[in-house]
ROROLO-832805 format. One line per 8 residues: their letters; for each residue z, y, x of N, C-alpha, C. Coordinates in steps of 0.02 Angstrom, whole numbers. Each point is the difference from the previous one (the first is absolute). Layout:
! ROROLO-832805
A) Z:Y:X:Z:Y:X:Z:Y:X; ...;
END
This chain:
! ROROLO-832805
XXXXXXXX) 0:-60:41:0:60:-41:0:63:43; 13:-9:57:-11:73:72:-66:6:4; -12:60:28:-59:-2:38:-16:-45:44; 35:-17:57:-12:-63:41:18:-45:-12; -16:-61:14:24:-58:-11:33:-27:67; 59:-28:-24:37:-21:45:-17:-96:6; -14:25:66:-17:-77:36:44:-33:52; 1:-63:-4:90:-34:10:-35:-33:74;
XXXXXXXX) -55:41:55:-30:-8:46:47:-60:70; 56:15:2:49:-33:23:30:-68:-5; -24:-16:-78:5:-78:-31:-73:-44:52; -28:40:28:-54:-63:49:21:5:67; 70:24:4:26:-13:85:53:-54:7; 49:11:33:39:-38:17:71:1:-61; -4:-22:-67:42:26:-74:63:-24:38; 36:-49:46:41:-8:10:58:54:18;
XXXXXXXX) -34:33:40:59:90:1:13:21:-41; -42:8:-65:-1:74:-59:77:-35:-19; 34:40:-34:56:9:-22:-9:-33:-58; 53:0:-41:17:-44:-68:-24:59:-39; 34:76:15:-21:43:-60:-92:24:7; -23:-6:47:-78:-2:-6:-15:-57:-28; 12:-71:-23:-36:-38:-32:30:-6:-66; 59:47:-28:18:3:-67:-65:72:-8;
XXXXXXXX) -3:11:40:-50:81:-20:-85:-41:-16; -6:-15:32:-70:-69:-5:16:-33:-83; 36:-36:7:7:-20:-47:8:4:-83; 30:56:19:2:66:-76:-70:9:-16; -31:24:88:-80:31:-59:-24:-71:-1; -11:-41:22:-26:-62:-51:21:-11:-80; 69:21:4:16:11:-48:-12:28:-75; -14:62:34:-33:56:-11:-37:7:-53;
XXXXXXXX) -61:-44:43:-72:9:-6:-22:-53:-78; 79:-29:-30:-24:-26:-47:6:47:-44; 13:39:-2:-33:74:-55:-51:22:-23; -32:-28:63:-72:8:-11:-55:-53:-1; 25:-49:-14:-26:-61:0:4:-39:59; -31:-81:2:-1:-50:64:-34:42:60; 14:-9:38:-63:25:49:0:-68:92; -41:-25:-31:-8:-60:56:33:15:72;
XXXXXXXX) -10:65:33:0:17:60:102:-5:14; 25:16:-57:55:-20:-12:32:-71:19; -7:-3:-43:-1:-107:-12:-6:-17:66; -78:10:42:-15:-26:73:58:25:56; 16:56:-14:59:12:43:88:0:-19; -6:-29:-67:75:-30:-4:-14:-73:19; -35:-48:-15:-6:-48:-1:10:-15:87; -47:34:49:1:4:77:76:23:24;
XXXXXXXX) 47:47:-28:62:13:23:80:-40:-36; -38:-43:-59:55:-36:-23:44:-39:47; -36:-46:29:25:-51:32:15:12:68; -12:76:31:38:62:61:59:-1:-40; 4:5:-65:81:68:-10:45:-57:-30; -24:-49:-11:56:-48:-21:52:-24:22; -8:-3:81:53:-15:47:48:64:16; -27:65:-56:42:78:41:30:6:-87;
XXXXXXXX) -20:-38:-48:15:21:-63:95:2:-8; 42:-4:80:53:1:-11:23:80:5; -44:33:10:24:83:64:-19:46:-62; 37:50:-3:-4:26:-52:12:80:17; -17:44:-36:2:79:-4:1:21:-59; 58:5:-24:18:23:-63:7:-71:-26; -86:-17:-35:24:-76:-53:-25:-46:68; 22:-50:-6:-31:-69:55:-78:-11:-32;
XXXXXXXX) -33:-19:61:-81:-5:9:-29:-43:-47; 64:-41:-11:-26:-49:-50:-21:18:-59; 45:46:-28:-18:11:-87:-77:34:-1; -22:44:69:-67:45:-2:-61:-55:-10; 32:-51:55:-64:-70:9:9:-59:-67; 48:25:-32:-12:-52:-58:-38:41:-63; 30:98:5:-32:26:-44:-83:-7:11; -33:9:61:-55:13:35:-56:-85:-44;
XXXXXXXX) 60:-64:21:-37:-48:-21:-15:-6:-74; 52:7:-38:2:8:-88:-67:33:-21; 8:53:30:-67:60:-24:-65:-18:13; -7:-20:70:-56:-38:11:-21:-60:-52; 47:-34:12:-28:-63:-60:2:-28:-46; 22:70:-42:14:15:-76:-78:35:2; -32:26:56:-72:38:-19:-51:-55:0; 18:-58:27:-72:-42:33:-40:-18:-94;
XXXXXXXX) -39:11:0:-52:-27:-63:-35:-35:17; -11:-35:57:-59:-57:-12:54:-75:24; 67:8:15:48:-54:0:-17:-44:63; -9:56:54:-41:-7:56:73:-32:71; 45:-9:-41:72:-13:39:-2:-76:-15; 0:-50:61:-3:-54:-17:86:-14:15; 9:-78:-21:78:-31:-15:16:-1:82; -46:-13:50:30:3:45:28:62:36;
XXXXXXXX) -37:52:-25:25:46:23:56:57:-29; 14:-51:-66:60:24:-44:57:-28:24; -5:-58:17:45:-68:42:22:49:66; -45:30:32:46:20:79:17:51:-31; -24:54:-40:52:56:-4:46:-36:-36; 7:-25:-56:78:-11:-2:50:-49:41; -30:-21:39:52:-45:81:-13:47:50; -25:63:-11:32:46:56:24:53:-8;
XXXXXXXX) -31:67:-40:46:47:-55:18:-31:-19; -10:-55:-47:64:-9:-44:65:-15:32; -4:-37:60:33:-35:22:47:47:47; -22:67:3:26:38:54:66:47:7; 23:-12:-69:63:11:-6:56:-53:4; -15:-42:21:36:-66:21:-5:-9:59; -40:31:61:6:0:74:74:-6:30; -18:-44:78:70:-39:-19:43:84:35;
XXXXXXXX) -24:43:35:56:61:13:17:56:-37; -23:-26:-76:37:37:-49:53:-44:-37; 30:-60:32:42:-46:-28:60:-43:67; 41:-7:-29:50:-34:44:63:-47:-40; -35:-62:14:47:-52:-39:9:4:-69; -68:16:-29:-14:20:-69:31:60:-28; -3:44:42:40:60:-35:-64:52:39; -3:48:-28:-28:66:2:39:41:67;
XXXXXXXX) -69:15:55:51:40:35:-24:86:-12; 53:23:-32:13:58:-14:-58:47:44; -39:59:-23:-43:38:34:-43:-25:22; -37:-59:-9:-50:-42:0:-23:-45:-68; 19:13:-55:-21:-7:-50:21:29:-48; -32:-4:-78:38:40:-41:17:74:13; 57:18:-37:23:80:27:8:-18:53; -12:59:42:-10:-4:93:102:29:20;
XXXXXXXX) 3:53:-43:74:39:40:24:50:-70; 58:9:27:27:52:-55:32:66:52; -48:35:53:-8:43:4:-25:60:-17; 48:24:-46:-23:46:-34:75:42:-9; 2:79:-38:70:32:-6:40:-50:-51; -35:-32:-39:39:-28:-63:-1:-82:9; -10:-30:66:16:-64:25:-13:-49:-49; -55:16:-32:-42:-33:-14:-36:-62:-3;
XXXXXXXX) -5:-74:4:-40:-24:-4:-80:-15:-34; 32:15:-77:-62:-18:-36:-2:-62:-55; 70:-47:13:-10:-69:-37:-22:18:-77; 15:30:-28:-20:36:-74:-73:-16:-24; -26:4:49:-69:-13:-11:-29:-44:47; -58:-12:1:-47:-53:33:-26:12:55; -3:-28:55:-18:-1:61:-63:4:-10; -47:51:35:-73:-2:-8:-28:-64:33;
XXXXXXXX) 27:-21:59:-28:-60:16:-7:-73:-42; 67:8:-4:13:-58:-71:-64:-14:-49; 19:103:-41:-41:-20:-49:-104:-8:8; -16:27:40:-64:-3:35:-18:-82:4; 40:-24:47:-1:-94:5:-4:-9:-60; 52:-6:-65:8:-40:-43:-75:9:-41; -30:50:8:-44:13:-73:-65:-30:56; -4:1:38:-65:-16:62:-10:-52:-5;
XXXXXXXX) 76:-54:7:-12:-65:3:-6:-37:-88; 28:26:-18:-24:-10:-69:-46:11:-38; -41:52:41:-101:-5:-31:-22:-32:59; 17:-48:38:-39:-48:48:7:-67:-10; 80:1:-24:-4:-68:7:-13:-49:-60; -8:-72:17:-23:-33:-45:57:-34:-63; -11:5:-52:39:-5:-65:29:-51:30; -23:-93:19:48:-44:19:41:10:39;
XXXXXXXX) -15:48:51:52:19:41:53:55:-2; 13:-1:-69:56:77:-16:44:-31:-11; 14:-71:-21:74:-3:-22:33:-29:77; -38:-25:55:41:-24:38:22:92:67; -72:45:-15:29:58:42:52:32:-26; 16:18:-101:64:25:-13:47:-30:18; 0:-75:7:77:-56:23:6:52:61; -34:9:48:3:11:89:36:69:-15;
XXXXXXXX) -33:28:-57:49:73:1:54:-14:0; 5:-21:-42:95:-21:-49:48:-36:52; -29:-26:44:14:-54:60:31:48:67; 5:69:4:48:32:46:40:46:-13; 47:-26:23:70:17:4:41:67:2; -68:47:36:21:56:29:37:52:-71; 52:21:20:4:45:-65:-29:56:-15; -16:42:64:-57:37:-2:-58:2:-49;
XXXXXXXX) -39:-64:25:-66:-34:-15:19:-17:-111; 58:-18:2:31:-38:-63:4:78:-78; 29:42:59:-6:75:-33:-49:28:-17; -51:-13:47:-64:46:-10:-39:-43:-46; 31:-65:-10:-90:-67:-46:43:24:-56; 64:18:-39:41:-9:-45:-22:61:-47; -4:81:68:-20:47:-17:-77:5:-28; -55:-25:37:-59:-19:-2:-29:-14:-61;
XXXXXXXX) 49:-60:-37:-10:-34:-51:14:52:-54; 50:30:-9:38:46:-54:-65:65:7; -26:23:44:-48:49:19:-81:-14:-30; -17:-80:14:-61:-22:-25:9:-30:-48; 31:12:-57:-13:-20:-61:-54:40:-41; -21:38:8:-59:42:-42:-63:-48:37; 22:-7:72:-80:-15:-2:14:-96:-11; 46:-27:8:-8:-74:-27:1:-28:-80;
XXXXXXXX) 23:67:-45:-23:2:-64:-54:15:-14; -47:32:36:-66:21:-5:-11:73:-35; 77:61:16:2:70:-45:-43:20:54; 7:-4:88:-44:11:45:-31:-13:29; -61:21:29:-41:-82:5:-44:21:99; 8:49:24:-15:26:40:56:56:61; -10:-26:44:66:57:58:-5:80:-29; -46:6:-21:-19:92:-2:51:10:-76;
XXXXXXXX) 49:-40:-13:11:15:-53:90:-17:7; 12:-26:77:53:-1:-8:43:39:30; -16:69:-11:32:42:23:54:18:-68; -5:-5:-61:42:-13:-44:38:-28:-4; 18:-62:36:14:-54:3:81:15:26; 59:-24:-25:66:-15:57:34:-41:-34; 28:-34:63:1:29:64:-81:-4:40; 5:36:52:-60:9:42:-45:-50:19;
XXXXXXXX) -37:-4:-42:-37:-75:35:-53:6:52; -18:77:-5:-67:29:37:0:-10:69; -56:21:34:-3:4:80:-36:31:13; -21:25:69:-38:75:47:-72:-22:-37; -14:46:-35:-85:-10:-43:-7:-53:-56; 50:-20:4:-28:-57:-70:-15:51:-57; 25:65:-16:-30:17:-57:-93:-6:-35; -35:3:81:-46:4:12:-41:-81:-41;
XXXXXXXX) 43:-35:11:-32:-73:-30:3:7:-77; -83:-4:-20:4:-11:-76:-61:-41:-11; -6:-5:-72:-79:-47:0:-60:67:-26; 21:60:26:-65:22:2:-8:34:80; -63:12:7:-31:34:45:-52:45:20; -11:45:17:-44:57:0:-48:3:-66; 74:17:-52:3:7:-71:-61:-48:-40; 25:-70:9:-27:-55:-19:53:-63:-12;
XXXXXXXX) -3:-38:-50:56:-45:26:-37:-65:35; 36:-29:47:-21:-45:27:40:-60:-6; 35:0:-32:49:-75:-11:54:14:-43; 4:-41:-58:44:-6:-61:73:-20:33; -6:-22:35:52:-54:36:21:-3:43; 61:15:21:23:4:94:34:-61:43; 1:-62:-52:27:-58:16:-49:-57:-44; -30:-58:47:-40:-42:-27:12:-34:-61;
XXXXXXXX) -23:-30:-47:25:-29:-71:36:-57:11; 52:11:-31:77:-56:-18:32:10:71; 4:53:38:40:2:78:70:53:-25; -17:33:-43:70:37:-39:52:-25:-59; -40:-51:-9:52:-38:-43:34:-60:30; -58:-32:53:30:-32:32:42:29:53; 29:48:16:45:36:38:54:6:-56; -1:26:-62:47:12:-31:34:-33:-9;
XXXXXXXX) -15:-75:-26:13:-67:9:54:-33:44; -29:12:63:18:-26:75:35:43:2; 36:67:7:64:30:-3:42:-5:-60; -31:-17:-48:46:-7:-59:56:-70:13; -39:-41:36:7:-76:19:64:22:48; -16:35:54:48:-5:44:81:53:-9; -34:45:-55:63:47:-15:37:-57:-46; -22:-31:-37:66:-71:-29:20:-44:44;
XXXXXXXX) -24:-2:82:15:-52:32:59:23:56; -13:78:12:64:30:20:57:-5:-6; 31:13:10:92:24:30:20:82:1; -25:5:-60:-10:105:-3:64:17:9; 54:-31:-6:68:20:20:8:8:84; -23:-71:28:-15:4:86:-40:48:16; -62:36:-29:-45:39:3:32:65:-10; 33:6:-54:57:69:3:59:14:52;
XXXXXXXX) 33:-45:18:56:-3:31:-16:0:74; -72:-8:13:-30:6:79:-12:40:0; -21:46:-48:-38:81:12:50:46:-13; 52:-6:-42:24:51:-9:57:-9:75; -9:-51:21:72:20:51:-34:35:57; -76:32:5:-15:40:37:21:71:-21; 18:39:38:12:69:-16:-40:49:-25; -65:-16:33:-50:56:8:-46:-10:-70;
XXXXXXXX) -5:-77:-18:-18:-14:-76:20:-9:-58; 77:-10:17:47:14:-47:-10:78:-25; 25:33:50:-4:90:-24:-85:12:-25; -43:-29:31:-66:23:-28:-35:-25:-68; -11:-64:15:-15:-69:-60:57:-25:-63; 60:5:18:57:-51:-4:-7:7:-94; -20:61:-19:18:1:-88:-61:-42:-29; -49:-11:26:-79:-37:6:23:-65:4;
XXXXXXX) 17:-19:57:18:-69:18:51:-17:-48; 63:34:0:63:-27:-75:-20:-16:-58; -62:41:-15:-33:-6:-73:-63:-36:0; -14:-45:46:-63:-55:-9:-8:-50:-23; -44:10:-59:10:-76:-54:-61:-44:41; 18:-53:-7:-59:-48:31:-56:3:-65; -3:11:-56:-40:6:-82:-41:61:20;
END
């Protein structure tokens, strides 16, 4: 929309230097550019820097790299119209974004290590964390891997959720759930809409994800047919298979989620 056009001339050198906040800046105008419709030249150069930023999707400036490269992927292939994305190449992005919030140095003996996943710090005047709402990383993964992956395989990935311990991790799926009920009832059906939504389910650009594009719609649907019910299902399954008392009594004896989460967490019906 400038007079000049800005060209990302630097993406054909050596990308390993550029910083985390130059490839959230990349990434936005890919972003961007679905305003104005698909534009191939796009696509060719997210597709060429995906599988660079996946191993950095831990480093973050402001939001972590991840939520930009999951917003960046959504948009992209919520635009494709000729269904030009084959299974195999739906298969590695979700065993590697998907998979990239589970890297093993954002974890230690199944617990979350603090400032490497999730809320990063509660540096701030009002000491702060954030548990109240949703970790952009979190929520970016959850909706990514859930328009990739395959329906038989949702009830055994929700078990794997439900399956750690961390209270951290236990706070934020508890919060998550109470947050995405509009869109697992089907009141919302697209990210660009969950800015209404609380607690916070959003992340850095998801508003940007919808099923239209350069004022056209391009997809009714942001999750493949029977993959949202079969999710609803598969957590419905495992919230009766819980110990929501063990699940309360682990989280609230944290301090920082007690004072933030704790009236959320006291009042969570498994229904």
């Amino acid at each position: 929309m400038s007079k000049e056009r800005r060209v990302f001339t630097e993406l054909e050198g050596d990308i390993d230097c550029l910083s985390v906040e130059h490839f959230q800046e990349v990434l936005q105008a890919i972003v961007g550019c679905s305003a104005f419709g698909r534009r191939e030249e796009w696509v060719v150069w997210f597709e060429y820097l995906l599988p660079r930023l996946v191993p950095r999707c831990n480093e973050r400036m402001v939001s972590w790299l991840l939520e930009e490269v999951c917003t960046a992927f959504l948009v992209v292939d919520l635009g494709r119209e000729d269904g030009s994305e084959t299974e195999v190449y739906r298969a590695n992005v979700l065993n590697t974004l998907g998979l990239a919030l589970m890297s093993p140095d954002r974890w230690d003996k199944g617990n979350v290590v603090l400032g490497k996943i999730l809320h990063p710090s509660n540096r701030n005047p009002a000491r702060i964390w954030g548990w109240f709402d949703v970790s952009g990383d979190l929520a970016a993964s959850l909706v990514l891997c859930l328009r990739l992956i395959q329906k038989k395989d949702i009830a055994g990935w929700v078990e794997s959720i439900f399956a750690i311990r961390c209270p951290y991790w236990r706070a934020q799926i508890l919060t998550w759930y109470v947050g995405a009920k509009p869109l697992l009832t089907g009141k919302v059906a697209f990210p660009s809409d969950f800015v209404s939504v609380s607690p916070r389910i959003e992340w850095s650009w998801s508003h940007a994800i919808s099923g239209n594009q350069g004022g056209r719609v391009v997809t009714s649907s942001l999750f493949p047919p029977g993959n949202l019910d079969q999710f609803k299902t598969s957590v419905e399954t495992q919230l009766k298979l819980i110990n929501l008392e063990e699940w309360q009594k682990g989280i609230l004896e944290v301090e920082a989620l007690q004072n933030e989460v704790g009236a959320l967490i006291r009042g969570f019906e498994t229904r």
